[in-house]
Every structure is written in C-alpha cells, then in structure tokens.
C-alpha positions as CSV (number, residue, x, y, z in Angstrom):
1,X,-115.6,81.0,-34.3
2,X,-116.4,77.0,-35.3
3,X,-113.8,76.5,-33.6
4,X,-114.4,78.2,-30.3
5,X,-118.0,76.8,-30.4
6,X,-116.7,73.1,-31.0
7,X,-114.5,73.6,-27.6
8,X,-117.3,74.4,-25.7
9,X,-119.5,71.8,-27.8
10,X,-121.5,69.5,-25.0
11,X,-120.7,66.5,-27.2
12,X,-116.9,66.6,-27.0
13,X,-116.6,67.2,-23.2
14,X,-119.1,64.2,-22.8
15,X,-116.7,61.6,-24.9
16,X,-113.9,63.1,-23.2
17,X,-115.2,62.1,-19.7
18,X,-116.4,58.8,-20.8
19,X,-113.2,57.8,-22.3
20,X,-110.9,59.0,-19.9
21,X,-113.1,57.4,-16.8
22,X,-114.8,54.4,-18.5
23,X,-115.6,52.7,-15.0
24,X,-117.6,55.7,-15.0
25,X,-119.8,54.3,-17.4
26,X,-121.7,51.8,-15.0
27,X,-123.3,54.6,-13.5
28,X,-125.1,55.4,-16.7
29,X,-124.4,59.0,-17.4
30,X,-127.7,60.7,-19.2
31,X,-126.4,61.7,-23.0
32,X,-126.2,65.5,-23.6
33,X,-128.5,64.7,-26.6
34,X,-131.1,62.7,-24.3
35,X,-134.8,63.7,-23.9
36,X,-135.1,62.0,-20.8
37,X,-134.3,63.4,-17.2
38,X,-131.1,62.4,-15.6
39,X,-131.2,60.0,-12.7
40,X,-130.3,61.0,-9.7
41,X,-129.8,57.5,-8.2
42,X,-126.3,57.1,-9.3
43,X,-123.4,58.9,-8.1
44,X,-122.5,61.5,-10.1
45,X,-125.4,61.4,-12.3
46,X,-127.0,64.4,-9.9
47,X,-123.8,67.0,-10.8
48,X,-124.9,66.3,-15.1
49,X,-128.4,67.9,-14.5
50,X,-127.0,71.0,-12.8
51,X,-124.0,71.5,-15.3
52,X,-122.2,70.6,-18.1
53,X,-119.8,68.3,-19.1
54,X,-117.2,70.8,-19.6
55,X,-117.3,71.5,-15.9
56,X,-117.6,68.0,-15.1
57,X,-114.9,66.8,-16.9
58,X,-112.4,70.1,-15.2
59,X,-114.0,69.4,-11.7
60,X,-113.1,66.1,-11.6
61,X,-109.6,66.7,-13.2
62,X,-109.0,69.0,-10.4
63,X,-110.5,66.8,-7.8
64,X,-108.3,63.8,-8.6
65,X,-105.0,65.9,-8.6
66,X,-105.9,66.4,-5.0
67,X,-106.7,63.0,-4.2
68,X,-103.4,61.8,-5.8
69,X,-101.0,64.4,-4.1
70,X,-102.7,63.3,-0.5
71,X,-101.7,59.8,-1.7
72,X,-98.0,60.9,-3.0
73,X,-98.0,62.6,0.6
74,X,-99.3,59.8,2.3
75,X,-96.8,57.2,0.9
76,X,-93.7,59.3,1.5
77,X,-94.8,60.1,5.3
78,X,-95.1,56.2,5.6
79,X,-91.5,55.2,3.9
80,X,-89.1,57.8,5.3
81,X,-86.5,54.9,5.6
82,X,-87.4,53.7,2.1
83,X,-89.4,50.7,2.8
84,X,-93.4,50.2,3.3
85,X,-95.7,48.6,5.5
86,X,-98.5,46.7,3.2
87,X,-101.1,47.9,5.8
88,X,-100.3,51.1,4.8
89,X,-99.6,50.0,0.9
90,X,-103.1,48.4,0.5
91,X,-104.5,52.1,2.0
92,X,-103.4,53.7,-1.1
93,X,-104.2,51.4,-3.1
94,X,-107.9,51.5,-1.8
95,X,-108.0,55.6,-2.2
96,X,-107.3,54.8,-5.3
97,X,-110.5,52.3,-5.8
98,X,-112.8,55.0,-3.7
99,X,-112.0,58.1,-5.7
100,X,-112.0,56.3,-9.1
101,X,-109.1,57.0,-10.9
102,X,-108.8,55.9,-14.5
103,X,-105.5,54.9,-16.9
104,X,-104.9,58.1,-17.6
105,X,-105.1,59.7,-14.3
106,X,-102.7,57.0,-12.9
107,X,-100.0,57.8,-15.6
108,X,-100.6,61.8,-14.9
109,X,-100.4,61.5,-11.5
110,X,-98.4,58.2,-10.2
111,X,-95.7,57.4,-12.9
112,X,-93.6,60.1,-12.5
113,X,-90.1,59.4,-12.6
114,X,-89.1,61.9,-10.1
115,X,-91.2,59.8,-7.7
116,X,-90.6,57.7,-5.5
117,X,-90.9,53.6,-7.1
118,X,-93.1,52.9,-4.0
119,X,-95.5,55.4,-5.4
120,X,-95.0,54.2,-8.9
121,X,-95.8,50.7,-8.0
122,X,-98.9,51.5,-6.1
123,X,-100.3,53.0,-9.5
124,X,-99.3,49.5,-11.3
125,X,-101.0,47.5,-8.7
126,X,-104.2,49.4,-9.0
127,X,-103.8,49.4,-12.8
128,X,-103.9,45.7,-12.9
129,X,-105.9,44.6,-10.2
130,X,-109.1,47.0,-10.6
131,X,-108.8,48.5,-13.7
132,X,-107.8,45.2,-15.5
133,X,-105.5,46.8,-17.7
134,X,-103.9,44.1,-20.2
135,X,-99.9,43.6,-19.2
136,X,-99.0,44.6,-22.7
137,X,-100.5,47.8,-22.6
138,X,-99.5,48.6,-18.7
139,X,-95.8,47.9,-20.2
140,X,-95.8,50.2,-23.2
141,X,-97.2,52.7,-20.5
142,X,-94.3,52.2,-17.9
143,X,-91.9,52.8,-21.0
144,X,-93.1,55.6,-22.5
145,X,-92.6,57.1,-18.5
146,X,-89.3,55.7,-18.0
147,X,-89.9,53.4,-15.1
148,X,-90.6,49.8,-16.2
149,X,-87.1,48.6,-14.9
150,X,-87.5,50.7,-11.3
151,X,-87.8,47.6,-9.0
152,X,-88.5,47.0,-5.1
153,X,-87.8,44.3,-2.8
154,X,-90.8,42.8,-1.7
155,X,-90.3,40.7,1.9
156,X,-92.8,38.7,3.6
157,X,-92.7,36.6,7.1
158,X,-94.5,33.5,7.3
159,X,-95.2,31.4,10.7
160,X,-93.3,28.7,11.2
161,X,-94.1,25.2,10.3
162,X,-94.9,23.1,13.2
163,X,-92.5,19.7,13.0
164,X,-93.3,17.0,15.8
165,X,-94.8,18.7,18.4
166,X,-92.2,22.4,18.2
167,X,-93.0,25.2,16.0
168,X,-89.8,26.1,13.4
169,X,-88.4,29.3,13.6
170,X,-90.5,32.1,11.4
171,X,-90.0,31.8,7.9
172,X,-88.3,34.9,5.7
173,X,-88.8,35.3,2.0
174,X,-87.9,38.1,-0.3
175,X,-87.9,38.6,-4.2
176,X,-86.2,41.2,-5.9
177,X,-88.9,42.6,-9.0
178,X,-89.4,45.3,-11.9
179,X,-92.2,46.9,-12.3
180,X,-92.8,45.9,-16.1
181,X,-92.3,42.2,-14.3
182,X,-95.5,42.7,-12.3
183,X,-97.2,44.0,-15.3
184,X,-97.0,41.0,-17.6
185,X,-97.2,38.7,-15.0
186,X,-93.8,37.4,-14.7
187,X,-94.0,37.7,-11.2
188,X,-97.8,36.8,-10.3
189,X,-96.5,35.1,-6.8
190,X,-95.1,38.4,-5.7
191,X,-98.1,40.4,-6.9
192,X,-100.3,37.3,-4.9
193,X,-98.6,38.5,-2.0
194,X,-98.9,42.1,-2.6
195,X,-103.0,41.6,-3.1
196,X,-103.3,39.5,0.1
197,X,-101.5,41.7,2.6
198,X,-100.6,40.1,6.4
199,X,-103.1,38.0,6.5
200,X,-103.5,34.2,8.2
201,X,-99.9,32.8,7.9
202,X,-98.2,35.9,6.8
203,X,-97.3,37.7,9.7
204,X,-95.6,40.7,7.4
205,X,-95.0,42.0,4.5
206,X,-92.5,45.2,3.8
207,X,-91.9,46.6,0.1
208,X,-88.5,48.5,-0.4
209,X,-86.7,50.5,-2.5
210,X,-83.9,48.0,-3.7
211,X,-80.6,48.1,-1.9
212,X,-82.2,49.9,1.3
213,X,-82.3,48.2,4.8
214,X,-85.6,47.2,6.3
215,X,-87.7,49.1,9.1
216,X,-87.7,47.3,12.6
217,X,-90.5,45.9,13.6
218,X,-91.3,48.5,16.3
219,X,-92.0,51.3,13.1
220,X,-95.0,50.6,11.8
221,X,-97.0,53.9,10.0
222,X,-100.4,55.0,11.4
223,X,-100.8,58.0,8.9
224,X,-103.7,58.9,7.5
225,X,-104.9,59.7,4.1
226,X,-106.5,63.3,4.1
C-alpha cells in the first residue's frame, strides 16, 4: 500500500518532470507543496492547476513521441536517396527547439540504431547547440546507443572567388565526420557549417550517408513537418 501511494505521490511525478525537462524550469512550475496559485502566464503553468503531475509528466511523454515520429517521418521523406538538404535539416532541428525536447527524450526517440544516421545526427546537433550538453557526456550517450562512429559526409558549395575582374568557378568542399567527432568538438568547422545553413557565400550544403552519391540540384525537399 506505501508503495502504491508513493507511485501516485505528487512529489515524485513533480521531480520526475523537472529533471527530465530542465529547460522546463524557466517557466517556473508552481510546487505541488506551494500555497500560492499557479500562474497562468507561462506556458504550461495553466495545465498544473487543472491536473497533476502524474498526468503531466504521461501527457507530455506521449506528446513528444508524436512529435519525434513526425520528425523521423519527415527526415526519411526528405533523404530517399540518402543525402539531406540543410533547409530541410535545420527544420528538424527547429521542431526540435519548438516542442522542447530534453536529453532524455532525444536518446529515446533519435539514437536509435535502427535509424537512419541523418536522424541520429539531427538529435546530436540539437543536443549541443540548444541544450548545451557537455561533449563528454553527449559521447558516453552515443556509446551506450551504439552510434558514436556512424558518420556522414557533410558537402557545402561556396561562390567563387572573384580574381582580376572574372569570378572563379564555384568552390566544392566536403568532410567525412563521426558523430562522437561532432560531439567533442573535433570537428567544430563542420558543425559551423551545419548551424549556418546556405547562407551569404554558401550556396549549398548536402549531408549524406557516407559512401552514397549526392542529389542533383533539381531535388530539393518541400515536405512538411505535421
């Protein structure tokens, strides 16, 4: 009976929703043991004064799952051939930001084996750029899920140079990388280019699964993310 009564206990539901989504924090959930009325200025703060944390915390687990398989589904509509536009890279990586997904969702959801590495390296991108999760720690992560040495080919196009008065031909880069390399850093260039997307010289920039071909030009993804 103690037991059953401590799995229903407010208390542990509320420390298991603010440790598995921290970020969730700045939004300043009211304490189950609080005298005070919640706020209803903050996003989520509304759903704590009609229930509990118990069905917060399965709510939300549910709600993510969604939002991560219409990301898995998005990312394998846009990289039939293997290889992904970063238009459509940096989409997934911005669901990611709007749903708020935390360290633990990301290694439930995205570092699956079985998955694709394009899917797998969105998750490490978001990991490091908004969660600021320390490169030792992403590492042991991508280990204990079997795909820190899964690596892409990231390729980029830049404009060419102008020399004297004629514009060189376009310039073509690509670098081979691991995702346990992005994640300490060993390859903050690539990762640069990754964040920055085709902008102002960069005229591309393709990820693939190593050892596939490129897409031509002409088969660039409009998908959406439902």
């Amino acid at each position: 009976m103690f037991w059953k009564e401590l799995c229903f206990s407010d208390c542990i539901w509320e420390s298991l929703v603010r440790n598995r989504w921290p970020s969730l924090s700045s939004f300043h959930f009211p304490s189950s043991s609080s005298t005070h009325s919640p706020s209803f200025e903050k996003l989520f703060v509304w759903k704590i004064g009609l229930q509990k944390w118990r069905k917060l915390y399965l709510e939300r687990h549910v709600e993510l799952g969604v939002r991560a398989r219409s990301v898995v589904k998005f990312l394998e509509a846009c990289s039939r051939s293997e290889s992904l536009e970063v238009g459509d890279y940096l989409k997934a990586v911005d669901t990611l930001i709007g749903t708020m997904f935390g360290f633990e969702d990301v290694q439930r959801f995205l570092f699956n084996p079985q998955m694709n590495v394009l899917i797998n390296l969105v998750g490490v991108h978001y990991c490091l750029t908004t969660l600021g999760i320390p490169g030792d720690n992403l590492v042991e992560a991508l280990r204990i899920h079997e795909i820190s040495d899964r690596r892409v080919c990231v390729r980029w196009w830049k404009v060419g140079r102008w020399y004297y008065g004629f514009r060189m031909r376009d310039e073509s880069h690509s670098r081979w990388v691991s995702l346990a390399d992005l994640a300490t850093e060993d390859d903050e260039h690539v990762l640069g280019v990754l964040r920055r997307g085709a902008v102002h010289e960069v005229l591309r920039v393709q990820i693939s699964v190593v050892g596939r071909p490129s897409k031509p030009w002409s088969c660039n993804s409009y998908t959406e993310i439902n």
